[in-house]
VMD Tcl script that builds the backbone (N, CA, C; Angstrom):
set m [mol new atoms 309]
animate dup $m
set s [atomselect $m all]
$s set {name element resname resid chain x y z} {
  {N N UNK 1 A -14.700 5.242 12.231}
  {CA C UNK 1 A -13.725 6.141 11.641}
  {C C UNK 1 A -12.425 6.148 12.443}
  {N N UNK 2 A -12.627 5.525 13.164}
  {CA C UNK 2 A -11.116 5.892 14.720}
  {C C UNK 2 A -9.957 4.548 14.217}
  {N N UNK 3 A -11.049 3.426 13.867}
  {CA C UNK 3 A -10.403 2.379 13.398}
  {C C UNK 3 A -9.300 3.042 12.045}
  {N N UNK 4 A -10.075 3.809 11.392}
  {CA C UNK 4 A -9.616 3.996 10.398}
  {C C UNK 4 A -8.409 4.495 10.463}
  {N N UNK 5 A -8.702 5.701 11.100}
  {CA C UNK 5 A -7.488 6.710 11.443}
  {C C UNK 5 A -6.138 6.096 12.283}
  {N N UNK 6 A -6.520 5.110 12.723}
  {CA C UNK 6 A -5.303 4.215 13.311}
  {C C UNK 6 A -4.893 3.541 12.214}
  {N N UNK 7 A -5.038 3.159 11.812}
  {CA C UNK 7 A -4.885 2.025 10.377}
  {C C UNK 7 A -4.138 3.026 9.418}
  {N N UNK 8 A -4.458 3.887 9.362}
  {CA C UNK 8 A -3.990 4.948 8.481}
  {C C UNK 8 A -2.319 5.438 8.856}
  {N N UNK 9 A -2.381 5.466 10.481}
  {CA C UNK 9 A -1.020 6.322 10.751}
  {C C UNK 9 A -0.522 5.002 10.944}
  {N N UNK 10 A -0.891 3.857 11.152}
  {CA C UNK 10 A 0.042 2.855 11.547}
  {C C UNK 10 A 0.814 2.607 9.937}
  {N N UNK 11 A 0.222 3.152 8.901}
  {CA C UNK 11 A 0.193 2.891 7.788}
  {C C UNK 11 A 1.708 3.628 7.554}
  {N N UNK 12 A 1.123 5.111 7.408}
  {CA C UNK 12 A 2.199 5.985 7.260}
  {C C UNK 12 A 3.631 6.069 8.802}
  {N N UNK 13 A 3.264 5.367 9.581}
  {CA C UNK 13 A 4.675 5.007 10.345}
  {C C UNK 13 A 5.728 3.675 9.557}
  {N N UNK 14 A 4.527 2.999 9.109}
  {CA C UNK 14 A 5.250 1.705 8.019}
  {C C UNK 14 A 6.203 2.383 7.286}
  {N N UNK 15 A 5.155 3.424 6.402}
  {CA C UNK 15 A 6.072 4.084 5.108}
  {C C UNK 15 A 7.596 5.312 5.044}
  {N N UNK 16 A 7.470 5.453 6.775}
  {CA C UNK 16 A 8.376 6.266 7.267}
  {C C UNK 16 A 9.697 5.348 7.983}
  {N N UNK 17 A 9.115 4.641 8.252}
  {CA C UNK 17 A 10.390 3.499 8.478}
  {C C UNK 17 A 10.897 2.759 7.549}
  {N N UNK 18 A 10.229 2.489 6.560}
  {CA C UNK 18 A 11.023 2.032 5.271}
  {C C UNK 18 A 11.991 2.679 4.456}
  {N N UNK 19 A 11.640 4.090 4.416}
  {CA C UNK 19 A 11.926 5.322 3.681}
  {C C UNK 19 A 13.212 5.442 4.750}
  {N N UNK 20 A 13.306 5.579 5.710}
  {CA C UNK 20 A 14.776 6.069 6.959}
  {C C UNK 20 A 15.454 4.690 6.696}
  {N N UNK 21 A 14.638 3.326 6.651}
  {CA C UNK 21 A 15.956 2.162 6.085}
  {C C UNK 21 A 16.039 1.745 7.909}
  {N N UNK 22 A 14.905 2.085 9.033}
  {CA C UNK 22 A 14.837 1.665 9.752}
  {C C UNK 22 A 15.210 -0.195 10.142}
  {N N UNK 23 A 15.789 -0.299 10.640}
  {CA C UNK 23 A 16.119 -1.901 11.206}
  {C C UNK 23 A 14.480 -2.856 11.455}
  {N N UNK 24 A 13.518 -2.280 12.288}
  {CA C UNK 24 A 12.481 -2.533 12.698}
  {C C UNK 24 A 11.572 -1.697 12.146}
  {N N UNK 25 A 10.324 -1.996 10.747}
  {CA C UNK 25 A 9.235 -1.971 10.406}
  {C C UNK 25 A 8.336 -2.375 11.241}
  {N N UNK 26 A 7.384 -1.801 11.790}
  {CA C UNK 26 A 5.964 -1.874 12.670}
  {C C UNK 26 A 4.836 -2.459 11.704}
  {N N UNK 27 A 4.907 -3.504 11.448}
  {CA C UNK 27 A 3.941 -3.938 10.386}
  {C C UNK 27 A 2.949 -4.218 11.441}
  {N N UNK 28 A 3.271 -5.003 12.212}
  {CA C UNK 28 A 2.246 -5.314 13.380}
  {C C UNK 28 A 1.259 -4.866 13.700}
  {N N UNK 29 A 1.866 -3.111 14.238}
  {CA C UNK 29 A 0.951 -2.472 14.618}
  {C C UNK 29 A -0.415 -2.319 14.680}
  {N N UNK 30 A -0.603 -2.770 13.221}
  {CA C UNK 30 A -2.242 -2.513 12.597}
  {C C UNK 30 A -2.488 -3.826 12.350}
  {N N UNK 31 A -3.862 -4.162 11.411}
  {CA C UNK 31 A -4.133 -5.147 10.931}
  {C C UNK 31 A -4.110 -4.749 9.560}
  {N N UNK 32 A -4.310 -3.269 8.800}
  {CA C UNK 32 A -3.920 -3.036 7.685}
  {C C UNK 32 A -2.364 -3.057 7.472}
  {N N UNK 33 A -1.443 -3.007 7.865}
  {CA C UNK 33 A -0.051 -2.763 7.836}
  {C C UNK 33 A 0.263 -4.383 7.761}
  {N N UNK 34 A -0.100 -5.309 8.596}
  {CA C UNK 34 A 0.711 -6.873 8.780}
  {C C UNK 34 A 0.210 -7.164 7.697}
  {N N UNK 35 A -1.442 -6.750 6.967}
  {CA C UNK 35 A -2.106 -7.588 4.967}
  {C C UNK 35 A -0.799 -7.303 4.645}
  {N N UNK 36 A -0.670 -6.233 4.705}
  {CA C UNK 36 A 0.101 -5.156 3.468}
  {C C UNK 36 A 1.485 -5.515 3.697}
  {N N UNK 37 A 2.005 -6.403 4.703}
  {CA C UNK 37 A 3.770 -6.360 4.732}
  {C C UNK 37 A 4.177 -6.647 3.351}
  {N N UNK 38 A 3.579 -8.095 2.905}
  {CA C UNK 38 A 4.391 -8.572 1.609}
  {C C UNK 38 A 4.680 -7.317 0.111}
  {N N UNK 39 A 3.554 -6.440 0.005}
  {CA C UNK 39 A 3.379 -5.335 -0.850}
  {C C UNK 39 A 4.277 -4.407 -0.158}
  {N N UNK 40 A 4.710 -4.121 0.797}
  {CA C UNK 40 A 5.838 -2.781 1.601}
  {C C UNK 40 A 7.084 -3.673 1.387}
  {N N UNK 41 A 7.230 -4.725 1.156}
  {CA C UNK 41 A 8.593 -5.389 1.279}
  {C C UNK 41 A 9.424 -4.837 0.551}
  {N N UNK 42 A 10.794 -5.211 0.533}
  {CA C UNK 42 A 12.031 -4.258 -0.346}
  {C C UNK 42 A 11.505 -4.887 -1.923}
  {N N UNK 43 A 11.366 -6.294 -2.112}
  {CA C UNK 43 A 11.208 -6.659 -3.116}
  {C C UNK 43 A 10.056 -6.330 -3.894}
  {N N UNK 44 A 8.866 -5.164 -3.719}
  {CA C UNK 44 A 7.799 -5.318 -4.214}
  {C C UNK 44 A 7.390 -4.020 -4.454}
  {N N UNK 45 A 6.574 -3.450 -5.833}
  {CA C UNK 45 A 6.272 -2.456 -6.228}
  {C C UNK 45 A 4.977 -1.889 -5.849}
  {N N UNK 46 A 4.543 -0.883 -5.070}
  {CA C UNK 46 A 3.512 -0.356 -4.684}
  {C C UNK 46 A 2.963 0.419 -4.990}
  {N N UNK 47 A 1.532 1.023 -5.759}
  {CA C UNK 47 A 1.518 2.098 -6.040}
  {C C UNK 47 A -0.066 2.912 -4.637}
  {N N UNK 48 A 0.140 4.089 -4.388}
  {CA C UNK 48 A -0.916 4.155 -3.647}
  {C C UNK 48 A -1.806 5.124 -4.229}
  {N N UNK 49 A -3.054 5.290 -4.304}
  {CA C UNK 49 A -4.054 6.161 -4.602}
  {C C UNK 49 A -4.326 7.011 -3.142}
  {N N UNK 50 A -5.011 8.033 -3.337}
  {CA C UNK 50 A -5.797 8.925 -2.355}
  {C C UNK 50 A -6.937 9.166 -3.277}
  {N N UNK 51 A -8.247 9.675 -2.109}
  {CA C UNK 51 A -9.056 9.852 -3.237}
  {C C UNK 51 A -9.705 11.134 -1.910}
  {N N UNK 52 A -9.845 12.003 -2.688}
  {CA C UNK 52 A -10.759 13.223 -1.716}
  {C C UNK 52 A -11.890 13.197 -2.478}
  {N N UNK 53 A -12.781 14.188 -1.603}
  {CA C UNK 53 A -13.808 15.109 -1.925}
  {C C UNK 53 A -14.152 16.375 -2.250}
  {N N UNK 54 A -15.150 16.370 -3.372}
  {CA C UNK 54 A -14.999 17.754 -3.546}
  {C C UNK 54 A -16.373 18.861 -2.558}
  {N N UNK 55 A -16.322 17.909 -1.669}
  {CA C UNK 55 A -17.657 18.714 -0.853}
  {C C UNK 55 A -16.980 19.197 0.309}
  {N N UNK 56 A -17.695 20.519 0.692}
  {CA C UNK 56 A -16.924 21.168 1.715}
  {C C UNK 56 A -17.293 20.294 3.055}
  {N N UNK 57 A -18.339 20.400 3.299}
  {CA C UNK 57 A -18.328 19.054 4.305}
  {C C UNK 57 A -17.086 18.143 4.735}
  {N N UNK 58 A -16.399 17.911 3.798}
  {CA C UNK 58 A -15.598 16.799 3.509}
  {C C UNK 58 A -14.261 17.233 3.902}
  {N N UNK 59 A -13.815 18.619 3.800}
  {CA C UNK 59 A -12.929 19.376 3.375}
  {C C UNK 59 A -11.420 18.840 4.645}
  {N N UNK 60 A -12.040 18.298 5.689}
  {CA C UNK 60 A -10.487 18.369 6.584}
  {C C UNK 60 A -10.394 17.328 6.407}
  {N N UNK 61 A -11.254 16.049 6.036}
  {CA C UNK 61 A -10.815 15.139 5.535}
  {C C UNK 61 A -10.008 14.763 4.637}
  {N N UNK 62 A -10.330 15.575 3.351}
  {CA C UNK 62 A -9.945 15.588 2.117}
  {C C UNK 62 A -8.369 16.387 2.509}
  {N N UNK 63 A -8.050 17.701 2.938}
  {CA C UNK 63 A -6.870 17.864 3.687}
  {C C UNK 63 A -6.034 16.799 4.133}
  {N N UNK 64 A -6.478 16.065 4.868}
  {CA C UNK 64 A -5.531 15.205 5.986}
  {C C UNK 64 A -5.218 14.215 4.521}
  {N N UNK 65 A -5.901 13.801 3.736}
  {CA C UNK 65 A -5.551 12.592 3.277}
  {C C UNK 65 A -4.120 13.308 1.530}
  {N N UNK 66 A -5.220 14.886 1.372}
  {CA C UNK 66 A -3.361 15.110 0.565}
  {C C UNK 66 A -2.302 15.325 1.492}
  {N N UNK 67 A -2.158 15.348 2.828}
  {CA C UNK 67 A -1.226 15.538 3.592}
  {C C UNK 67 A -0.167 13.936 3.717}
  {N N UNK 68 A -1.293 13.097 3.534}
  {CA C UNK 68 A -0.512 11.493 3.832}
  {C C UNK 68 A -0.034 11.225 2.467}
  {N N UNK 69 A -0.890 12.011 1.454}
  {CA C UNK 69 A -0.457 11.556 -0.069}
  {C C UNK 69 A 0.718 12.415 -0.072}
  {N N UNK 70 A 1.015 13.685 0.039}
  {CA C UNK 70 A 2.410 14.439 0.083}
  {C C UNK 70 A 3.894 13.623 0.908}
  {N N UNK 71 A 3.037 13.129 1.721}
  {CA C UNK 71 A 4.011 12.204 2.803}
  {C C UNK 71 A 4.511 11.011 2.212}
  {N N UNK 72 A 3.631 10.424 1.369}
  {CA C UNK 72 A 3.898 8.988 0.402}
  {C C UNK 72 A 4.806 9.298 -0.564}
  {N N UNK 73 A 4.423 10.504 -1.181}
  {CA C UNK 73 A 4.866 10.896 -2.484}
  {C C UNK 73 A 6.552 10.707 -2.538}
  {N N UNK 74 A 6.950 11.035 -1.487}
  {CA C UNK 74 A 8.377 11.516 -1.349}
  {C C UNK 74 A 9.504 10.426 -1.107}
  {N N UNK 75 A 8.232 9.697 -0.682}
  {CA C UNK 75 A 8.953 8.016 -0.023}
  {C C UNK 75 A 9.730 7.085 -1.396}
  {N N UNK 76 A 10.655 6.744 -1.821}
  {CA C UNK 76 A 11.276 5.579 -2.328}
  {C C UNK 76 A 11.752 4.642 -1.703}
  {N N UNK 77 A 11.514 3.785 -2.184}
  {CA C UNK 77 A 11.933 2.495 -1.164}
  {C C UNK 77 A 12.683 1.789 -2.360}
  {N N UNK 78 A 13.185 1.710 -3.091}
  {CA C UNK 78 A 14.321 1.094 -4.165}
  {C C UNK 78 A 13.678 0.075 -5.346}
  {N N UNK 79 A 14.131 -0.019 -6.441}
  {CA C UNK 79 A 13.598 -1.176 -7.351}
  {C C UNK 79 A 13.113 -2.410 -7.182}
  {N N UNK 80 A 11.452 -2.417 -7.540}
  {CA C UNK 80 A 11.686 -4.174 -6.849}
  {C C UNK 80 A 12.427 -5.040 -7.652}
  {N N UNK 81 A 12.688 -6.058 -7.109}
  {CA C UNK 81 A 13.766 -6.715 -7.226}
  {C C UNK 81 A 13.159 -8.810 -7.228}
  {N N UNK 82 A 11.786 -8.841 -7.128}
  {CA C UNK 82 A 11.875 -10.108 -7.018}
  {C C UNK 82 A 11.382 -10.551 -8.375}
  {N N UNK 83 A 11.898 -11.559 -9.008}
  {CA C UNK 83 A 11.731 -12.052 -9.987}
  {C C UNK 83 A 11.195 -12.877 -11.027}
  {N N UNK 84 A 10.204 -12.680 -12.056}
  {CA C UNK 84 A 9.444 -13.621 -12.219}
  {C C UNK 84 A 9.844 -14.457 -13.632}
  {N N UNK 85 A 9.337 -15.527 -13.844}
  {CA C UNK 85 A 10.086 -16.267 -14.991}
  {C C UNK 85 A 9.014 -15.883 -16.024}
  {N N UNK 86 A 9.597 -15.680 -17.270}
  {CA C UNK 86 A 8.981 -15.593 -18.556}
  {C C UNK 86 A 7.852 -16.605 -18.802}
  {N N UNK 87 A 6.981 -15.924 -19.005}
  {CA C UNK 87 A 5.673 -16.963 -19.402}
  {C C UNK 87 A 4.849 -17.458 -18.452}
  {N N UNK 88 A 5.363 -17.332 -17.112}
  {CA C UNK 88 A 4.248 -17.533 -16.487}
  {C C UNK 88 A 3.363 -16.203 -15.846}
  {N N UNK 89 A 2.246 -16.924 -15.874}
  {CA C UNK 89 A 1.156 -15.883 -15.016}
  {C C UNK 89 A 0.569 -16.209 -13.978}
  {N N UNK 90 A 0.549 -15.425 -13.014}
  {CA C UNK 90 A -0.104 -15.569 -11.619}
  {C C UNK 90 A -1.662 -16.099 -12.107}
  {N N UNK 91 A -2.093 -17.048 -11.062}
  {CA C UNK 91 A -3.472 -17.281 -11.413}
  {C C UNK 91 A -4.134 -16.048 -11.161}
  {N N UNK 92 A -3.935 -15.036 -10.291}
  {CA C UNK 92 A -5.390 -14.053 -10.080}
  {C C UNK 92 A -5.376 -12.999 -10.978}
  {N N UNK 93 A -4.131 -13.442 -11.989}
  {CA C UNK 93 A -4.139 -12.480 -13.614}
  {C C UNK 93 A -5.002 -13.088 -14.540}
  {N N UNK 94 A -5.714 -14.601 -14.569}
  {CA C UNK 94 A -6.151 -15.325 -15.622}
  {C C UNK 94 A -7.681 -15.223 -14.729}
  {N N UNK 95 A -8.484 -15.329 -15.943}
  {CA C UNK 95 A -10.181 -15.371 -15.745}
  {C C UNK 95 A -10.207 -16.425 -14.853}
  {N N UNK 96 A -10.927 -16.239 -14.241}
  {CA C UNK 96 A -12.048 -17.759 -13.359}
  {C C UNK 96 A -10.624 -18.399 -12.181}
  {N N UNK 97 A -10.271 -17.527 -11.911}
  {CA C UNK 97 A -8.340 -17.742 -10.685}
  {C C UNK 97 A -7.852 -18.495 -11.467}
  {N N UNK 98 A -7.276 -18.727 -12.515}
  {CA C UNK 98 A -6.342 -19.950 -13.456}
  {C C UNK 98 A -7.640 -21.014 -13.954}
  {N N UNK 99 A -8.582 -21.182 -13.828}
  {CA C UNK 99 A -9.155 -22.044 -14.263}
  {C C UNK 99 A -9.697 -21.741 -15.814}
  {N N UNK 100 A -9.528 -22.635 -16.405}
  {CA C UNK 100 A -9.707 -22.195 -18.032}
  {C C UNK 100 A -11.489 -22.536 -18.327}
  {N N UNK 101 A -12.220 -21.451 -18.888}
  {CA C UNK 101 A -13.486 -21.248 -18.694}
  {C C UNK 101 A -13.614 -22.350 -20.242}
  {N N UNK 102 A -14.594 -22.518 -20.130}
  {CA C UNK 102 A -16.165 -23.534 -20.215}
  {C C UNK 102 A -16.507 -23.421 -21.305}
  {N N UNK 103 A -17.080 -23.714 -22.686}
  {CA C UNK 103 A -17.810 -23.043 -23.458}
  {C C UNK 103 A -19.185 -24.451 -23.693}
}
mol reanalyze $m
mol bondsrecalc $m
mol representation Tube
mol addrep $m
């Protein structure tokens, strides 16, 4: 869980330096943050989920994580902007990665 919780704020320091228009993004930091650079980039649209619990058990967990979702919420980072040509599709949009299935 410690892993996690690092991964998490290295996460939300990403999303706070993008949002200020910081010079230097900490993608590094983590190993979730450097996957995730190309998806945080200016050019690219992100959407993030949170997901709580409804068990009290759960409850400061479930806290901390609408606290990072309130923190996301607020963040814009501008239109993406990179461009794709008409008609084509990424292979990991087509069945079987681009490979045309079998009958």
């Amino acid at each position: 869980a410690q892993n996690i919780n690092k991964s998490l704020s290295a996460l939300g320091d990403v999303i706070a330096a993008r949002a200020n228009k910081n010079g230097h993004v900490p993608f590094r930091n983590s190993t979730l943050t450097h996957l995730l650079q190309d998806s945080l980039s200016q050019d690219s649209k992100t959407l993030m989920f949170v997901c709580i619990s409804p068990v009290m058990y759960n409850a400061d967990e479930s806290f901390c994580s609408l606290n990072f979702a309130s923190r996301v919420r607020t963040v814009e980072l501008g239109k993406a902007s990179k461009n794709v040509s008409p008609g084509v599709t990424p292979k990991s949009a087509t069945p079987a990665g681009g490979r045309k299935s079998r009958k």
